[in-house]
Backbone as a ProteinNet text record, in pm:
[ID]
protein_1_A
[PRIMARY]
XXXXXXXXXXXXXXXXXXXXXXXXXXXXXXXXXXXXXXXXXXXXXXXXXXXXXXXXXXXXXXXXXXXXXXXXXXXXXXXXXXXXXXXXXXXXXXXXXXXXXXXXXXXXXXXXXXXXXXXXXXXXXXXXXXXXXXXXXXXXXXXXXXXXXXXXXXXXXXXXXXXXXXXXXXXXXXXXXXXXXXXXXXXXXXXXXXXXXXXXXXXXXXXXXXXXXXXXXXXXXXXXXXXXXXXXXXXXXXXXXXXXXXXXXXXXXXXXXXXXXXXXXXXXXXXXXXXXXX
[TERTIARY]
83.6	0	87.6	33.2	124	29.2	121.3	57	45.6	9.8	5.8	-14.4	63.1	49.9	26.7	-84	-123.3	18.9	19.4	109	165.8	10.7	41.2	-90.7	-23	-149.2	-34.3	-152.6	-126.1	-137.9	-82.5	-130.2	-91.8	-173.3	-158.3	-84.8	-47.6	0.9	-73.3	-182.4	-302.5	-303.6	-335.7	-319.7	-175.9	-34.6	72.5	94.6	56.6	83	-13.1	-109.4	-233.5	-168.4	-69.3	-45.3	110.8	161.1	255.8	252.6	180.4	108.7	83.4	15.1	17.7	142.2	282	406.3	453.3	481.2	526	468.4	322.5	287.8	285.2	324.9	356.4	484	579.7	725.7	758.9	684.3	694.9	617.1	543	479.2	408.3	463.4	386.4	211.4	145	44.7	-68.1	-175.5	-244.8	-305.7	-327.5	-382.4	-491.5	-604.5	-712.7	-738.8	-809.5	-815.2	-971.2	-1014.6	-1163.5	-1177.4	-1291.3	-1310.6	-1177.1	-1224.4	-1088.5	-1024.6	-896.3	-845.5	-763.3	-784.4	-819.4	-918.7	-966.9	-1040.9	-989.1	-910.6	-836.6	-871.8	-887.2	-915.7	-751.6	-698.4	-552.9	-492.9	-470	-420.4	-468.6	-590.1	-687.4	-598.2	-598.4	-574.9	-465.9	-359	-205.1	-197.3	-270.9	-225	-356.1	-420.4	-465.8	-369.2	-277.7	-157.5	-37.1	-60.5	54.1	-23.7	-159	-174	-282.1	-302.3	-421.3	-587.3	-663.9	-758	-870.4	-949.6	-1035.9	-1174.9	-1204.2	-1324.4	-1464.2	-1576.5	-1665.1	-1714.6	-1658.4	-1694.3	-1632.8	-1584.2	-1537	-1530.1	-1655.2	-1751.1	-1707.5	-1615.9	-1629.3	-1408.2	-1396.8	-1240	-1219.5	-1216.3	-1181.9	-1007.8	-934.1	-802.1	-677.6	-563.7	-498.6	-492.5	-482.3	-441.9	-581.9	-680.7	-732.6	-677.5	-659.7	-647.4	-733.9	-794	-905.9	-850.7	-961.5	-904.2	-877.8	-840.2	-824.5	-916.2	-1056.9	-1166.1	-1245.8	-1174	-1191.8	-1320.6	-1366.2	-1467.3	-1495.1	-1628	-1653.4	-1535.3	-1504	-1447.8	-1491	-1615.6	-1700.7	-1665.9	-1682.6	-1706.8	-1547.9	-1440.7	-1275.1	-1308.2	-1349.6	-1310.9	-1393.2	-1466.9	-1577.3	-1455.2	-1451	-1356.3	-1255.8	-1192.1	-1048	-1107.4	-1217.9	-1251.8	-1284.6	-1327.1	-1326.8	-1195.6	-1040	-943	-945.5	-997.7	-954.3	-791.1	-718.1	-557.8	-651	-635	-741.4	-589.2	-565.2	-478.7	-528.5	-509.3	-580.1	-534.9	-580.8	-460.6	-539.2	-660.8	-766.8	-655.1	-730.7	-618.1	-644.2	-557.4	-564.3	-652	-686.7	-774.8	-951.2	-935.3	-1103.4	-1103.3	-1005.5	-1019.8	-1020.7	-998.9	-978.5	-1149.9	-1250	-1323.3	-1421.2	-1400.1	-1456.4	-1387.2	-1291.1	-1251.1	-1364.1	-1355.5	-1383.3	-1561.4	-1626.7	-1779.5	-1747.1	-1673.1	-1680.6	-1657.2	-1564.8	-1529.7	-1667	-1729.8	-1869.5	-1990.2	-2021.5	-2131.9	-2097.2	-1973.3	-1913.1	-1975.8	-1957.2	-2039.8	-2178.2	-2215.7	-2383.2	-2432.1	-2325.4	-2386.3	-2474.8	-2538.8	-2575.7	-2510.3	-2423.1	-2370.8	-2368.2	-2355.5	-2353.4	-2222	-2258.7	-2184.1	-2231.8	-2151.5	-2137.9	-2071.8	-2122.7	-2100.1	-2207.6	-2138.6	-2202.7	-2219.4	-2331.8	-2442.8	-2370.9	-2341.7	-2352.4	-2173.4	-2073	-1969.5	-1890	-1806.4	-1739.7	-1692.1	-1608.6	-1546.8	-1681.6	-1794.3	-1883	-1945.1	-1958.5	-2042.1	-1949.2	-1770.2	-1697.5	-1703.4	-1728.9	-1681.4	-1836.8	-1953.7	-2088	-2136.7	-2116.8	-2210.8	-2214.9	-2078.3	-2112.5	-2184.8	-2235.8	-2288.7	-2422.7	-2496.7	-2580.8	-2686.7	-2709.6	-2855.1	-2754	-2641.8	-2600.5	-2565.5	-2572.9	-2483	-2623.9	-2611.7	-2682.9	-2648.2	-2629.8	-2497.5	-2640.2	-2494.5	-2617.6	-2563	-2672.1	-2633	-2622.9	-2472.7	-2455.1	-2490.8	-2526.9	-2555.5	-2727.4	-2806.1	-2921.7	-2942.4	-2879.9	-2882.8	-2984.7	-3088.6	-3122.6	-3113.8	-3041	-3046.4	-3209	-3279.1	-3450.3	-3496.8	-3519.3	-3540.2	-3487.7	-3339.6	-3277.3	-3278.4	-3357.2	-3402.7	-3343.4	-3196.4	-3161.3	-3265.5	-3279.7	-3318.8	-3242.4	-3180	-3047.4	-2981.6	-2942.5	-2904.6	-2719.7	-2708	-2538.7	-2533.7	-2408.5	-2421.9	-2270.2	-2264.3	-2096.2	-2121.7	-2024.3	-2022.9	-1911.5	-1903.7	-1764.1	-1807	-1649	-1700.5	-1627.5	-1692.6	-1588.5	-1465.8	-1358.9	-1214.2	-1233.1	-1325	-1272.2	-1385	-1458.9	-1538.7	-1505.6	-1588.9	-1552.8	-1567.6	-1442.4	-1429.1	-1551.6	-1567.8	-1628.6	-1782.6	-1820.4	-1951.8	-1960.9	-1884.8	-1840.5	-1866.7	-1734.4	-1820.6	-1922.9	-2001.4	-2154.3	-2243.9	-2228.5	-2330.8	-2331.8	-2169.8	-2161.7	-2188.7	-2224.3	-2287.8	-2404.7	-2467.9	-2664.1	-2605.7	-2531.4	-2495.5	-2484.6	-2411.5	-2373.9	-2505.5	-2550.2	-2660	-2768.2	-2837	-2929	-2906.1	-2773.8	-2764.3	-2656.1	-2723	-2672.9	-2541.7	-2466.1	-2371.5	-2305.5	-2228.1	-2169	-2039.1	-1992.1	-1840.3	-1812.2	-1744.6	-1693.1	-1549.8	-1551	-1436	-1402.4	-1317.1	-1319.7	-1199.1	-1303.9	-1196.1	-1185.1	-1189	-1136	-988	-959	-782.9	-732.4	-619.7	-490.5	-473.6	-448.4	-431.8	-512.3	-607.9	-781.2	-773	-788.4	-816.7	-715.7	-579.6	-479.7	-544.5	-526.7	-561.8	-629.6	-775.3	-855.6	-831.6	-776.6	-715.9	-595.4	-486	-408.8	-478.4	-586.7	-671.7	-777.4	-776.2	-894.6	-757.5	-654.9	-527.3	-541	-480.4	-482.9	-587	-704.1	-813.9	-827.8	-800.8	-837	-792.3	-663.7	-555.4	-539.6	-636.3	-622.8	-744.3	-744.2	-848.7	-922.7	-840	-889.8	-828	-909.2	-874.4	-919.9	-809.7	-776.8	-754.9	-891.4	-887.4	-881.7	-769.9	-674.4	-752.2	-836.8	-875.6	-1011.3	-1023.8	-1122	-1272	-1318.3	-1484.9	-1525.4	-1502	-1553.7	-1513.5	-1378.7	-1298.4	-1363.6	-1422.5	-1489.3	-1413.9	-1269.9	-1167.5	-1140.3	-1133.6	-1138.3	-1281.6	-1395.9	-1498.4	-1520.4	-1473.1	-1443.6	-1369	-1278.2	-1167.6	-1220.4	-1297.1	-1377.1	-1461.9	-1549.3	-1648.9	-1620.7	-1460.3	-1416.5	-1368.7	-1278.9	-1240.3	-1362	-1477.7	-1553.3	-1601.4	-1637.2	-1652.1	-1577.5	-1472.2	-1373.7	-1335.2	-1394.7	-1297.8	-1390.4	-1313.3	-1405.7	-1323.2	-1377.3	-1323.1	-1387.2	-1280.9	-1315.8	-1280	-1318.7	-1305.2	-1240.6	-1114.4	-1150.5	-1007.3	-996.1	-935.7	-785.6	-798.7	-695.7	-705.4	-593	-594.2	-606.2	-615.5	-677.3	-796.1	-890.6	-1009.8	-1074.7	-979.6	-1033.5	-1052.8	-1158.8	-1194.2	-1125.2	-1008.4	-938.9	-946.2	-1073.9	-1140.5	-1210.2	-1182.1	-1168.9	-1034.5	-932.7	-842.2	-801.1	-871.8	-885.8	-909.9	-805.9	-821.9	-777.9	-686.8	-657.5	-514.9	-538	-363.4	-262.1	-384.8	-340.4	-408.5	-368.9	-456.1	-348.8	-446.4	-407.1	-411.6	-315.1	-341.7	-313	-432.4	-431.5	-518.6	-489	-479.9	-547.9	-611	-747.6	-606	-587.8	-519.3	-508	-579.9	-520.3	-486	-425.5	-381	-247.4	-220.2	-65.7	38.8	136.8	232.2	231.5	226.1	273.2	138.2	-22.9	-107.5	-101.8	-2.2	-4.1	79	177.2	320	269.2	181.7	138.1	5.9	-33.2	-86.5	-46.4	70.8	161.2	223.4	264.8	345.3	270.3	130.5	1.6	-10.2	-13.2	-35.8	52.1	180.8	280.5	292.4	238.5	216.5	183.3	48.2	-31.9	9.7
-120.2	0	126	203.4	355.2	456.3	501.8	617.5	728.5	851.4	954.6	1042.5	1117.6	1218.1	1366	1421.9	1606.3	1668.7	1781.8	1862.3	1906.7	1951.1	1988.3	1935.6	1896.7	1826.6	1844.6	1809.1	1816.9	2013.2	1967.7	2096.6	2231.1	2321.5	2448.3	2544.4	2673.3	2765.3	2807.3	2817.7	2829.1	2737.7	2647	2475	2499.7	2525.8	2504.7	2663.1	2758.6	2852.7	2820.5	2737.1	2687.4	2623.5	2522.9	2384.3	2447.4	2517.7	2561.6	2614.7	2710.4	2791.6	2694.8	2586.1	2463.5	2443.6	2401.3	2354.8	2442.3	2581.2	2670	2668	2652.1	2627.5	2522.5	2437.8	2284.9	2283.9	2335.7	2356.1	2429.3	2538.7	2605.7	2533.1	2509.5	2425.1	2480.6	2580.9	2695.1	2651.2	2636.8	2657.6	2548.7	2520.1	2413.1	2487.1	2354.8	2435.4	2368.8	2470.9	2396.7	2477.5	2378.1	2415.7	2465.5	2549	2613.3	2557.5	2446.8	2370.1	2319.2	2203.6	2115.7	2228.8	2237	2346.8	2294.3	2194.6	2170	2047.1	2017.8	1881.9	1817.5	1705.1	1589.3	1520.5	1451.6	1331.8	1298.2	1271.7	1153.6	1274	1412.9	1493.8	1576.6	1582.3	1631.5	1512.6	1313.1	1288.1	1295.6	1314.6	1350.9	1513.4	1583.7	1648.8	1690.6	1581	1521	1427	1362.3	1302.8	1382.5	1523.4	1595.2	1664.5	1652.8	1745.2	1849.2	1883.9	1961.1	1930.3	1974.3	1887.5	2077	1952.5	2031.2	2095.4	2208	2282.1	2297.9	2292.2	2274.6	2462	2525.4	2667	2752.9	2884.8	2989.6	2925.7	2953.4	2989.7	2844.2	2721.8	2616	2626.6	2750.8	2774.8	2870	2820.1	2849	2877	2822	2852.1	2819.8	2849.6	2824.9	2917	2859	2936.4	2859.4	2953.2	2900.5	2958.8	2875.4	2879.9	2829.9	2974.7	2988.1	2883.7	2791.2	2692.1	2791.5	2675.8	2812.8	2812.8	2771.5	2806.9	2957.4	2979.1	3122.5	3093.2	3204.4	3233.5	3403	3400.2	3573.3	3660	3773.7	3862.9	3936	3951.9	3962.6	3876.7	3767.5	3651.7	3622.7	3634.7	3646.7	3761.6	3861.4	3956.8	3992.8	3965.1	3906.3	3851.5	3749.3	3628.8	3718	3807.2	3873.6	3937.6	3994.7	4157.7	4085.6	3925.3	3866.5	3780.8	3805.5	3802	3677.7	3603.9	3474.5	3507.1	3401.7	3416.1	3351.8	3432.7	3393	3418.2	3293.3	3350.1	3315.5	3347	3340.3	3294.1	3192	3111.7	3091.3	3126.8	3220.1	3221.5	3125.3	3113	3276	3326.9	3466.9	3504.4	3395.3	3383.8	3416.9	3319.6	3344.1	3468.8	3511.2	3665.1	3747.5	3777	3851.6	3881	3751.3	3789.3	3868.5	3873.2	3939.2	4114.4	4145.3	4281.7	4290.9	4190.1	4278.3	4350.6	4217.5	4261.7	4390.1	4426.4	4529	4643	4681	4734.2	4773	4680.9	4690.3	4718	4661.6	4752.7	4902	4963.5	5075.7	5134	5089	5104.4	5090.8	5059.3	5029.4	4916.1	4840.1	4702.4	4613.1	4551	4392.1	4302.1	4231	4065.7	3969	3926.4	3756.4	3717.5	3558.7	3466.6	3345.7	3263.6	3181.7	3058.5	2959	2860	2774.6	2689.5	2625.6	2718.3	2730.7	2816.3	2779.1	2625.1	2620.4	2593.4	2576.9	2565.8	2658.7	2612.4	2744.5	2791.5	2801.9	2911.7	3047.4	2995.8	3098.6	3160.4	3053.2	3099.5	3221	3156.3	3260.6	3433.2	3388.9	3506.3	3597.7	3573.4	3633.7	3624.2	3602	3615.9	3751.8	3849.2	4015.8	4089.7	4040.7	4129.8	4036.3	3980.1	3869.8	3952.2	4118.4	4138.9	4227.6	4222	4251.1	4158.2	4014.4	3878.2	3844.4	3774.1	3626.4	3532.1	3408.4	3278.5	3229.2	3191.6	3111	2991.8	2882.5	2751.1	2695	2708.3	2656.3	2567.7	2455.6	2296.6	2312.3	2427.6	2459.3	2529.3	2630.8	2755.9	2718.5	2817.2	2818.7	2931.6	2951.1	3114	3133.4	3017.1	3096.1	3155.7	3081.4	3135.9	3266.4	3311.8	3383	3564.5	3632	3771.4	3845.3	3896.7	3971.2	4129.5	4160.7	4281.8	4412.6	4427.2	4562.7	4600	4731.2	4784.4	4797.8	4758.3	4750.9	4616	4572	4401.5	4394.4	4283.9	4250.2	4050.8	4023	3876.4	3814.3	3714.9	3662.2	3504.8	3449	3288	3248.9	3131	3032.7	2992.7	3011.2	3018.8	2851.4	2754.7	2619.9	2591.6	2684.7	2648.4	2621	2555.9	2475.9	2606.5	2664.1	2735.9	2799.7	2646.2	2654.3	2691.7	2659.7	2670.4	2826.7	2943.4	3047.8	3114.7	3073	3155.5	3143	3014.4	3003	3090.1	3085.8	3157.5	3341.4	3364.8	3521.3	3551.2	3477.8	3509	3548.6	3504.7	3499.1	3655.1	3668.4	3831.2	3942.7	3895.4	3986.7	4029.6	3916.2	3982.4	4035.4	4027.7	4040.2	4210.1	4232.9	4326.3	4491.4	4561.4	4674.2	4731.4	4745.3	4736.2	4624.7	4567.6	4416.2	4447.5	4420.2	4396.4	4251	4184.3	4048.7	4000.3	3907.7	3902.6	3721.8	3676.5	3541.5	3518.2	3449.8	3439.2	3355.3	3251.3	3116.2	3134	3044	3010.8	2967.6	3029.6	3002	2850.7	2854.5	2617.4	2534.6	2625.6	2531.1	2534.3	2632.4	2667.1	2565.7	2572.1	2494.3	2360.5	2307.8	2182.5	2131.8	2202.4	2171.4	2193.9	2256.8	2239.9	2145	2102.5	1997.6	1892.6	1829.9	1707.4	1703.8	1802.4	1758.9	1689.9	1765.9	1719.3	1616.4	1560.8	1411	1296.8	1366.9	1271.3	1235.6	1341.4	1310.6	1177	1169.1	1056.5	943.8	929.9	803.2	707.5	596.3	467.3	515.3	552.7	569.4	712.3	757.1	898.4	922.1	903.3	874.2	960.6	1048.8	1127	1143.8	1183.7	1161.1	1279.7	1243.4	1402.3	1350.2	1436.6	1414.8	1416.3	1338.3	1362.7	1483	1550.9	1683.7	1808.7	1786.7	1880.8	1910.5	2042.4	2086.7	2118.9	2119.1	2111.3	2013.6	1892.5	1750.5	1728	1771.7	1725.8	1785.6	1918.3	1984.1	1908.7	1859.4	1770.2	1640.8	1609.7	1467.7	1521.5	1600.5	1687.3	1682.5	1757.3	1765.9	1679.3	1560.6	1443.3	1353.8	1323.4	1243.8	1249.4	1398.1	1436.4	1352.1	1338.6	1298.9	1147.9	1074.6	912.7	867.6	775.2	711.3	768.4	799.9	868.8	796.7	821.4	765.1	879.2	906.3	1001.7	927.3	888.2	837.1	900.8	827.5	955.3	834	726.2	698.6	562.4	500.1	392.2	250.1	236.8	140.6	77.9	238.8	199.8	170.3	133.4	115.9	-16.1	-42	-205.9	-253.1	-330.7	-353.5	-450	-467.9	-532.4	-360.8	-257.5	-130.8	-125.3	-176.9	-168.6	-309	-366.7	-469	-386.9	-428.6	-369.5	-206.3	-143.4	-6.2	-18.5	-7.1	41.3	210.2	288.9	414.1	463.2	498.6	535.6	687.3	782.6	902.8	940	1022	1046.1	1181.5	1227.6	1412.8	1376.1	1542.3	1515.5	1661.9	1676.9	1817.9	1866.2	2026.9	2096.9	2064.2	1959.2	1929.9	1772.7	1746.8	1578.8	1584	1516	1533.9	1450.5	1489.7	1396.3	1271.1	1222.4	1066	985.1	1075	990.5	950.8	1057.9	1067.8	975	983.4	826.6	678.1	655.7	566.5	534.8	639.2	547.8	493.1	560.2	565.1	419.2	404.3	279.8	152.2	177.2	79.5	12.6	128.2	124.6	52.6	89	49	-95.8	-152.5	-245.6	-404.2	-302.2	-352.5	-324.9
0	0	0	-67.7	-94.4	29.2	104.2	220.6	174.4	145.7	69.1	208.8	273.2	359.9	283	340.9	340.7	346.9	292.9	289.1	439.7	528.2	673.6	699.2	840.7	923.5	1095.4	1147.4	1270.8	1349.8	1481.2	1576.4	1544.6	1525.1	1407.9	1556	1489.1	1580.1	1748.9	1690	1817.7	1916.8	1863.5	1968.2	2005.3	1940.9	1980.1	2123.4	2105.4	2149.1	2300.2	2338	2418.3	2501.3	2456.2	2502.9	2571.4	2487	2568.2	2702.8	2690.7	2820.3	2950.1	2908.2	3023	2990.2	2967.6	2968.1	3049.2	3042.5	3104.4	3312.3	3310.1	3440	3503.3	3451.5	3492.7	3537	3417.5	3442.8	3620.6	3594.1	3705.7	3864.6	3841	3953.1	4050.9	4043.6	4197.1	4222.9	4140.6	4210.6	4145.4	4190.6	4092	3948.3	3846	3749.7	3684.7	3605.7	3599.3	3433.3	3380.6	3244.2	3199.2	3197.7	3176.7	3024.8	3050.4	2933.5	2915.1	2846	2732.9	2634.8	2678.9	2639.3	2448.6	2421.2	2257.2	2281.8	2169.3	2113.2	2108.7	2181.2	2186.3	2263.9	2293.8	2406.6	2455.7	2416.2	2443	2507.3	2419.5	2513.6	2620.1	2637.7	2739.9	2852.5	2832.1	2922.6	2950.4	2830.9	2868.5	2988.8	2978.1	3054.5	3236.8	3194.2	3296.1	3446.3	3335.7	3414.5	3499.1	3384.7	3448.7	3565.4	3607.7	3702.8	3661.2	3531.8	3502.6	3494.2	3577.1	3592.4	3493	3410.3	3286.8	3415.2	3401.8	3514.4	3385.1	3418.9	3296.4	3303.1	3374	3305	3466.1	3452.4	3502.7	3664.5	3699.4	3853.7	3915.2	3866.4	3983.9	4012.8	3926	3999.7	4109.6	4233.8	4326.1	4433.4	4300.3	4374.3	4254.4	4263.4	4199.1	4041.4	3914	3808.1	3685.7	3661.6	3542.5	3386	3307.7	3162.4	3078.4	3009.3	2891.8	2870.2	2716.2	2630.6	2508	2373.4	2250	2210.1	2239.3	2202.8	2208.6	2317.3	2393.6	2486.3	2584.5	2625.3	2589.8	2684.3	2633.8	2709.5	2655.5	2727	2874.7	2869.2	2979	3074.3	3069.9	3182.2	3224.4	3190	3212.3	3292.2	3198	3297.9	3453.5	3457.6	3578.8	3678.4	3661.2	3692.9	3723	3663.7	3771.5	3837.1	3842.6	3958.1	4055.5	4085	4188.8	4258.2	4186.5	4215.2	4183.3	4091	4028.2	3883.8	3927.8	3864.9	3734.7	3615.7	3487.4	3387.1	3285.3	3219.3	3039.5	2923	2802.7	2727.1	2684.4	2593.4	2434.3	2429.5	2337.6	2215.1	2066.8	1998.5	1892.3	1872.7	1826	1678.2	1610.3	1505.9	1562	1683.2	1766	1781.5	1883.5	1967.5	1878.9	1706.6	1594.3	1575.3	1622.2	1522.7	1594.6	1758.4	1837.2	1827.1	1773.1	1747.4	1629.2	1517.9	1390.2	1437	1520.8	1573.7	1608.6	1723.1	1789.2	1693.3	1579	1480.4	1433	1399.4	1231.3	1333.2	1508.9	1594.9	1557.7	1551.3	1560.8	1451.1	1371.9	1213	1212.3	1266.1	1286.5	1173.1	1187.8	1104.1	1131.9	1090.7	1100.7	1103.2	1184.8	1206.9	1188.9	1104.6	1046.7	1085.1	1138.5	1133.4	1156.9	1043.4	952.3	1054.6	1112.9	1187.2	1248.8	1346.2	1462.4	1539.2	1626.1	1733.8	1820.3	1851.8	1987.6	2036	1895.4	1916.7	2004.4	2095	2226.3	2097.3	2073.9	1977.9	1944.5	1867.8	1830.9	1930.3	2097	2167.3	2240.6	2250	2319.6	2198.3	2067.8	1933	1965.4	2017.9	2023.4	2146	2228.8	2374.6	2397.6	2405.2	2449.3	2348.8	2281.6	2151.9	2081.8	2136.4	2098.6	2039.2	2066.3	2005.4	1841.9	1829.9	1716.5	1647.8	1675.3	1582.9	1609.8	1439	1367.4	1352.5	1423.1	1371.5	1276.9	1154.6	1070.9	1027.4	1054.9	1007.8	934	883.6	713.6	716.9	781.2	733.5	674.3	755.3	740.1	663.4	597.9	555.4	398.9	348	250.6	156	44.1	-49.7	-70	-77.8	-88.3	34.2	78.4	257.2	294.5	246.3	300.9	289.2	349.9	342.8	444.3	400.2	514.8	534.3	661.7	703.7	699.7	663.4	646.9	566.4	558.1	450.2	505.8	593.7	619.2	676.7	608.7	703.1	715.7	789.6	806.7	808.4	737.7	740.1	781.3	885.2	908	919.8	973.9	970	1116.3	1137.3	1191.1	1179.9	1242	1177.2	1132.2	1169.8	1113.6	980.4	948.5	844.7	685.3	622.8	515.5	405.3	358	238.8	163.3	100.1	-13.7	55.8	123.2	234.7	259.7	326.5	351.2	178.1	100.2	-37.4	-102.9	-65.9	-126.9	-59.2	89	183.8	168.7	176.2	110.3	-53	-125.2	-263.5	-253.9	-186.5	-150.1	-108.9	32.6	99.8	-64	-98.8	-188.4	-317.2	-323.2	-419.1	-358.1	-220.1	-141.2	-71.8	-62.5	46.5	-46.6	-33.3	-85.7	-19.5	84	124.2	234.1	184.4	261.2	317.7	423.6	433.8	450	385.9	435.2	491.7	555.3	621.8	629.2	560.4	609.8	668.8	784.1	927.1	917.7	833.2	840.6	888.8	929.1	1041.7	908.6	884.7	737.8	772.5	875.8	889.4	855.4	877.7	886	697.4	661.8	499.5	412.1	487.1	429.5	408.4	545.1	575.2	486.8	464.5	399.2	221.8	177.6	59.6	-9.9	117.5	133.6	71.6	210.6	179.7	95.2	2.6	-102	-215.2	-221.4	-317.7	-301.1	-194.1	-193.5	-180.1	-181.6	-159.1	-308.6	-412.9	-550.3	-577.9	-491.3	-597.1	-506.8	-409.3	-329.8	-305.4	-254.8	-247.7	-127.1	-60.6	137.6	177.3	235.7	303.3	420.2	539	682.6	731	821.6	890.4	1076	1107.2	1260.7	1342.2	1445.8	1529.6	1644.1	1720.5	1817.4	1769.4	1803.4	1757.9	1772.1	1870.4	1828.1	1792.5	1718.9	1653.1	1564.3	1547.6	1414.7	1297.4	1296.4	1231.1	1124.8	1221.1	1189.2	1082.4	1165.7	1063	930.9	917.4	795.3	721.1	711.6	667.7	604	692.7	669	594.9	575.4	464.9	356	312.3	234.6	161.6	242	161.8	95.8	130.2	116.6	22.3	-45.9	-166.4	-311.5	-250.3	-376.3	-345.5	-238.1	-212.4	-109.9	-49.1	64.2	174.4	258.3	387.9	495.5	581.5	752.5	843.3	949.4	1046.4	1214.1	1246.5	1356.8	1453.5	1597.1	1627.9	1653.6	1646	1681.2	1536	1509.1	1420.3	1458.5	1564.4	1597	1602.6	1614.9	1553.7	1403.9	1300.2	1203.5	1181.4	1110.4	1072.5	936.6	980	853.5	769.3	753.1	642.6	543.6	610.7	461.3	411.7	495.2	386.2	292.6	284.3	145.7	0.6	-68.6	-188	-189.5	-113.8	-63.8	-144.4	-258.1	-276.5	-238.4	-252.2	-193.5	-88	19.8	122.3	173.2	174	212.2	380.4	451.4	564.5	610.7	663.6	681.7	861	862.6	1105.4	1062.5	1187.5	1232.2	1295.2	1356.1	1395.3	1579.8	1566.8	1807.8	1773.9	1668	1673.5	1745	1857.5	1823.9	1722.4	1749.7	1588.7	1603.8	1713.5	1768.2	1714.6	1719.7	1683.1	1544.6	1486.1	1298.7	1321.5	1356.8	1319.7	1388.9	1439.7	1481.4	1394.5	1327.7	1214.5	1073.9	1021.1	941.3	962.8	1131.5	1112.4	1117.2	1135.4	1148.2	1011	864	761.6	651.9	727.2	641.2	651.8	780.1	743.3	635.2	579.8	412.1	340.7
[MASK]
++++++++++++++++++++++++++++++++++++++++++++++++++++++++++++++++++++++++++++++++++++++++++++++++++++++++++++++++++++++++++++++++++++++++++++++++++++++++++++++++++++++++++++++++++++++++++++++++++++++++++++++++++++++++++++++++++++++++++++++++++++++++++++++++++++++++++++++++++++++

């Protein structure tokens, strides 16, 4: 079997700049540390750094001592900042693509726009990018979204996305914007890794039997990826390689392998050396 690896895969700048931040307070030791939310979509490394001592808090209000760290999902700005005026040690590890798209809102309210964005409702990322500004943002659900249905109310709008959303999804949904709305600003916040990624693995999905996607079930990253490949091959989504049933790779002479942006490398070379196997 021929392995065909993505151009880039694996943990993008954000996740790397996140994970460090826990390295650095671990290193140091001083004080306990607690991670507000799963601070990426990983399972293996959620429990890797479960081992070192970081125990995951399911939102702000149950840290009571020691050092909390946002995930890179972000939360609202509001609710952090809450959280210090009651002398909680709050530190932000908010990957800088999220926290971008909460400036541009604040920017286009300034403007007296209308708000669109282009995602999951209930994903932290969108819920941390819109909670302070909820009667100026629209999240709209591309999986739902209809151009008939769709009648914006305003004569100024602003459109942004989900930094992990699917490209091609983002320029279909701002076409409807653009013919519907007499002045538009658009902005695609898609994450440069995420966009990559996803342009990487359509390359190689063209030219392969199997297209093996490495990431947490609920990496919305990951499932973009899997979106995308499936289009062009047979795709699988799973998070480790052990879970695959290898009676799909019968008859696999090329099998491609691309990773969501919180894989770590070891899960990619451990499927690589699974593969090379066949």
């Amino acid at each position: 079997m021929e392995i065909i690896l993505t151009k880039e895969m694996g943990f993008c700048n954000g996740v790397k700049m996140a994970l460090k931040t826990l390295d650095k307070l671990i290193e140091n030791k001083s004080e306990k540390i607690y991670s507000i939310g799963e601070i990426i979509h990983n399972p293996d490394v959620i429990k890797e750094y479960e081992r070192k001592g970081v125990k995951v808090l399911k939102n702000i209000e149950e840290l009571n001592e020691g050092i909390g760290v946002v995930r890179a999902h972000g939360l609202p700005l509001s609710i952090i900042e809450d959280a210090r005026k009651k002398g909680k040690n709050i530190i932000d590890a908010t990957c800088p693509f999220v926290r971008n798209i909460s400036k541009i809102i604040e920017k286009e309210i300034k403007e007296n726009s209308k708000i669109f964005l282009i995602g999951e409702k209930d994903h932290p990322e969108v819920v941390a990018s819109t909670y302070d500004y909820k009667k100026y943002v629209e999240v709209i659900d591309y999986e739902n979204f209809s151009s008939n249905n769709f009648k914006p109310k305003c004569k100024k709008c602003a459109v942004l996305a989900q930094t992990t959303l699917e490209e091609s999804k983002f320029i279909k949904i701002t076409a409807c914007f653009i013919e519907k709305c007499s002045e538009i600003h658009i902005y695609n916040t898609i994450c440069p890794a995420a966009k990559n990624r996803q342009k990487y693995a359509e390359e190689v999905a063209k030219k392969v039997d199997l297209m093996i996607i490495l990431g947490g079930k609920k990496s919305s990253n990951t499932k973009r990826l899997f979106e995308v490949c499936k289009k062009f091959t047979k795709a699988i989504h799973i998070e480790r390689i052990n879970e695959i049933n290898p009676d799909l790779l019968k008859g696999v002479k090329k099998a491609g392998i691309t990773a969501g942006t919180s894989t770590p490398e070891w899960i990619i070379e451990e499927a690589i050396n699974f593969l090379e196997k066949y």
